[in-house]
N, C-alpha and C positions, 0 to 999 in steps of 0.2 A: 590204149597207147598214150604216153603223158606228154601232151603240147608244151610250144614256148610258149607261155601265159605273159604276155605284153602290154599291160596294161597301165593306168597311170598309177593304180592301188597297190599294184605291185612292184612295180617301179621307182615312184618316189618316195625320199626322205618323208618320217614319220609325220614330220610338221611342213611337209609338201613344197611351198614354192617360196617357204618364209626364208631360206638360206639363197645365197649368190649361185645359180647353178647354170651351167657352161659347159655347153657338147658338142659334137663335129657332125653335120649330117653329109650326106653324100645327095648331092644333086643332079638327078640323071639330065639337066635342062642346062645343065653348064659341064656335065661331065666332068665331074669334081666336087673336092670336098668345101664344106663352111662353116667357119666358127658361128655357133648358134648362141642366144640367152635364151635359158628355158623359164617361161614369163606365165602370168594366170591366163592374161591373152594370145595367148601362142608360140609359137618358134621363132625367133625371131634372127634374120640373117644378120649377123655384125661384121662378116669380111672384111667389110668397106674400112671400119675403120681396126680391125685385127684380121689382117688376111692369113696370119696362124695360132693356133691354142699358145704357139710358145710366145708370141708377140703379146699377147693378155695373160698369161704370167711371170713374164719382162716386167710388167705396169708396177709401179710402186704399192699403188693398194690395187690387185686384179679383181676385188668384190667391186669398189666402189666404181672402176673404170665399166665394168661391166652393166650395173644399175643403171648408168649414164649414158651407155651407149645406143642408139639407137641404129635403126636399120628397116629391112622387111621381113615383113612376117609371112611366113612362107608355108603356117599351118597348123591347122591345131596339135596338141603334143598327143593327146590318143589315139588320131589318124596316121602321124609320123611312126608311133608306137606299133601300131598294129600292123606295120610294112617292114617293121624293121626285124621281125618274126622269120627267121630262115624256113621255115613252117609255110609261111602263104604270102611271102614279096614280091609286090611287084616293079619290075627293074625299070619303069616307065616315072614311078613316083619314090620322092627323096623318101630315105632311111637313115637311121643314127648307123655310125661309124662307132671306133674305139676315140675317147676323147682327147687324148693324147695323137701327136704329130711329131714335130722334129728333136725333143726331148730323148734322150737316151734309155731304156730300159733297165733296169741294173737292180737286183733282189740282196738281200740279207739274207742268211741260211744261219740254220743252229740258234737262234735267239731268243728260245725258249726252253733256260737250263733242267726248268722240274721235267718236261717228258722225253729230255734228252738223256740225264741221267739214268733216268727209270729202264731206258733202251738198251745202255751200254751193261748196265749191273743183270738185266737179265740175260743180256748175250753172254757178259762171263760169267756168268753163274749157272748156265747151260742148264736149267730146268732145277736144279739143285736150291732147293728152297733153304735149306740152312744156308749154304755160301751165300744167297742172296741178302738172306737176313743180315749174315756177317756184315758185307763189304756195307751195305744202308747202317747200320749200325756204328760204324767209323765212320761214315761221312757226316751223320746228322749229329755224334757227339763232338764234330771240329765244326760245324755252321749251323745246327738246330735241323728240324724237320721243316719248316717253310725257304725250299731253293730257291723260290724266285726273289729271295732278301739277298741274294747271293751275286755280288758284284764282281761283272767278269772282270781281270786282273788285278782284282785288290789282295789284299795277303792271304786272307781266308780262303780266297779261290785256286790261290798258288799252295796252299797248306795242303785242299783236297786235290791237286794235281801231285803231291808227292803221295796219300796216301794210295791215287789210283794206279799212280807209278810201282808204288810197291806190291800193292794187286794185281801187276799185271793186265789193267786194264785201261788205261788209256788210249785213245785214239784220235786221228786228227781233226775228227768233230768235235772232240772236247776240247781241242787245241782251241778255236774258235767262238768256242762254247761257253767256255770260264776264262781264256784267257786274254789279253787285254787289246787282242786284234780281232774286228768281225770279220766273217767272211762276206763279204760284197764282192756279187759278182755281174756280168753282163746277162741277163735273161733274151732277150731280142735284139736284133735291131730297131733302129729307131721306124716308125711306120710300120713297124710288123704285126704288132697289137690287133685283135679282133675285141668287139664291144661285146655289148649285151643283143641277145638274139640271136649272134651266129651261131656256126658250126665251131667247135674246139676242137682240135686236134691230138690225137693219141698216136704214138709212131705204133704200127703192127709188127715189128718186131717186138714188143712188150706184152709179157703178161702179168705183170705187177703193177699196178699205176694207180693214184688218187688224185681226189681235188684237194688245194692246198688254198682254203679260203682267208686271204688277209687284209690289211690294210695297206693300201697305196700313198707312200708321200709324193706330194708333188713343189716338187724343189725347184726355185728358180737359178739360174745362172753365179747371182750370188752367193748360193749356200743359203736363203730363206726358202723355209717352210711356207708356203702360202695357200695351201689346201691338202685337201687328200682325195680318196676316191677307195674304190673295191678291185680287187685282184684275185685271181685263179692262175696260180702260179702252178699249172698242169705236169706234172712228176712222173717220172718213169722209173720207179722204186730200184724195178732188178736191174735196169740199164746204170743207174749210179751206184747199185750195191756190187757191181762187178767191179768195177775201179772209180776212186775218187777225179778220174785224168778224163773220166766219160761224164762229166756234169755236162759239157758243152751239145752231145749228142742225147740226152735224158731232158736237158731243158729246152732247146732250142730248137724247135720243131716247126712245120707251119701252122699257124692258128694255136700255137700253144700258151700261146703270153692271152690272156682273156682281162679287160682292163674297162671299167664302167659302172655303173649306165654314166655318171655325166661325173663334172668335176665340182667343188663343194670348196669355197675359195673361204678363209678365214675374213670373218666381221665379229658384227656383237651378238648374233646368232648361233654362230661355229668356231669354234678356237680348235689349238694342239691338245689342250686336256681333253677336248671331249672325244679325242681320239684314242688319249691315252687309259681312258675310261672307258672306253668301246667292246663289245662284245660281239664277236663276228661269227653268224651261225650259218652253217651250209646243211643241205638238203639234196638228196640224190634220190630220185625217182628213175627205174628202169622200166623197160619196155616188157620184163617179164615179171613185174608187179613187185620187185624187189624195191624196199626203201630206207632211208639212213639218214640218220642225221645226227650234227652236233656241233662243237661249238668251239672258240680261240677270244680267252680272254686277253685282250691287252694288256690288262693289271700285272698279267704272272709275266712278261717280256722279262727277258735278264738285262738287255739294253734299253734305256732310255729311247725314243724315236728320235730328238735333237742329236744325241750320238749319234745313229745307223747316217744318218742325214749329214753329219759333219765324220763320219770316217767317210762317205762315200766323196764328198766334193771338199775340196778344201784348195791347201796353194799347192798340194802336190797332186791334186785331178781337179782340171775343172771342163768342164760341159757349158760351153758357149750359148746353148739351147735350151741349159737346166736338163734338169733328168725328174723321171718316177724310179721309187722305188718301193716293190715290193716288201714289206716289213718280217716274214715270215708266221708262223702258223705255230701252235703248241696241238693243233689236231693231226690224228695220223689216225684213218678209219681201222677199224681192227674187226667189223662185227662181220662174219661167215654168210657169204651170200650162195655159192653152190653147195658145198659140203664141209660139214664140222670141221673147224682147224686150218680151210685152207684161206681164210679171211676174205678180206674184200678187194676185186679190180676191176675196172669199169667194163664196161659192154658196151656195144656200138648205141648207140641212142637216148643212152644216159642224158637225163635233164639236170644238171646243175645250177643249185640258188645258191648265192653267196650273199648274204646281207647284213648290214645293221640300220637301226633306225634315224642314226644322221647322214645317213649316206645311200639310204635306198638297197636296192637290190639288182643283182648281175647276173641273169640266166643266160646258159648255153647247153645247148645239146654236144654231145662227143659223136665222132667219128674219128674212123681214119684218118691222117695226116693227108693220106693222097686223094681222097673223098674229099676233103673241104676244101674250098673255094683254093685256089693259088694266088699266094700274092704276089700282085704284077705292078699295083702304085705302090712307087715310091717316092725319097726325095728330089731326083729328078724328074721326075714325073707330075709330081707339085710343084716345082718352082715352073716347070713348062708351064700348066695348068692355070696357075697365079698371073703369072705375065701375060697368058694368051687374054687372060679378063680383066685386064688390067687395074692387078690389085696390089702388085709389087712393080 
């Protein structure tokens, strides 16, 4: 049966503790959460002087404030690691949280024009291998065979919206998809996030479902980019292929926002390119010896990441607290796990890795919705929390 493997080897960035990294542990000794710096010498509490994640990416430079900051060290990172395992926790000594707090949730959907396209031309092409050839054959003599050169609402993008118009095949993922609006939407509330180690949640009404392994921006209030991090944006395939009006019921689940292991704040170690150059590979290991894996280049995005990040906050939305967002995924598993043809959907127990090597890796096991933990803290519940210790 395949464990949460919680370790430091598996957990952190490639080059270890040489980036600005910053996580929330939960403290059963204050009964609440605390901004951590994740250090060679331990965990170290910085409340004191950020009593929340979003108040240290408020900071003008959040790497440097963070370097700077001192506090208590409250334990070694493989001790905290090995508790933070929903596997063997003990509720007596602190565990990592999801790193994120009062920041809003909020994902990009359709962002990856080449296996978006590939989806819609094989839906209307309904197995019909010449039609398909046809319709791929007008699109790539109006933009070439490389789609993800393909800028959504530039003319070329508008060129192949009339030819799929005239196919018959457009749809309002393509609306999005190529044209010059992303779809940004709210994935959680804010504090609803589960980290690395938990339980993730699947609603049991669904028998269609995968991991959606991506990049997480983490934006501050101004509309700066000031880190990123790893996301498992948890999909209920058949629940959004019944109607586009059920995204909010397919995404918003308990424990379905999965967001971790820690946050990865830009310096001269970490920038936006190295995100935009990122490879992000997920791994799924079942309880009945089934296993899968694969991979979301950033390269092939049809949006820039500074776009998804400036359509989502700007002067006509802005988030007082900053927001994460989800980037989206060009992976959609496809490989037959019961029987030929009927593809792949999770099972209870499912261990999922989502990683790359500037940002580590973010395991959780699937359950039930109504299995995993309930979340009961929230923003009232933190600012009680904060004040009762007086750290606001």
């Amino acid at each position: 049966m395949p464990k949460i493997d919680l370790q430091t080897r598996t957990t952190l960035p490639a080059d270890v503790m040489l980036g600005a990294l910053a996580g929330r542990v939960w403290r059963p000794d204050v009964n609440g959460p605390s901004v951590v710096a994740i250090r060679p010498e331990g965990v170290v509490d910085i409340s004191r002087l950020f009593p929340t994640m979003r108040d240290l990416c408020e900071d003008s430079d959040p790497a440097s404030a963070l370097r700077a900051a001192s506090g208590e060290n409250i334990g070694k990172l493989e001790t905290i690691l090995a508790n933070t395992s929903a596997d063997q926790q003990n509720p007596d000594k602190p565990w990592f949280i999801a790193p994120n707090d009062l920041q809003v949730i909020k994902a990009a959907g359709v962002t990856f024009a080449v296996s978006m396209l590939e989806r819609v031309i094989e839906e209307k092409a309904r197995g019909d291998f010449a039609a398909a050839a046809k319709l791929r054959s007008e699109i790539t003599s109006l933009i070439g065979d490389d789609l993800s050169k393909l800028k959504p609402g530039s003319p070329e993008a508008m060129k192949l919206k009339d030819v799929l118009i005239s196919q018959n095949a457009w749809s309002q993922y393509l609306e999005v998809g190529i044209g010059p609006d992303a779809e940004i939407f709210t994935k959680a509330p804010s504090m609803a996030a589960v980290g690395t180690g938990a339980d993730a949640g699947i609603h049991p009404m669904s028998t269609w479902n995968n991991p959606e392994p991506e990049i997480v921006l983490i934006v501050a209030s101004t509309g700066k980019i000031v880190g990123g991090t790893l996301g498992n944006d948890v999909n209920l395939r058949d629940v959004e292929g019944r109607s586009a009006l059920l995204l909010g019921k397919a995404k918003d689940n308990n424990a379905s926002a999965c967001v971790g292991p820690f946050f990865r704040f830009f310096d001269a170690t970490f920038s936006l390119d190295d995100l935009r150059s990122a490879v992000v590979t997920v791994r799924v290991d079942g309880e009945d010896g089934f296993s899968l894996e694969g991979s979301s280049s950033i390269t092939k995005i049809s949006r820039d990441l500074a776009d998804l990040a400036g359509q989502m906050l700007n002067k006509h939305h802005q988030y007082p607290d900053g927001a994460i967002l989800y980037t989206g995924t060009m992976y959609a598993p496809i490989k037959d796990r019961d029987a030929p043809g009927k593809g792949f959907t999770h099972k209870d127990g499912d261990i999922v890795t989502v990683s790359t090597p500037m940002l580590g890796s973010l395991i959780n096991r699937m359950k039930a919705t109504d299995a995993c933990p309930p979340w009961t803290f929230g923003t009232s519940h933190l600012m009680r929390n904060l004040a009762k210790r007086g750290l606001i």
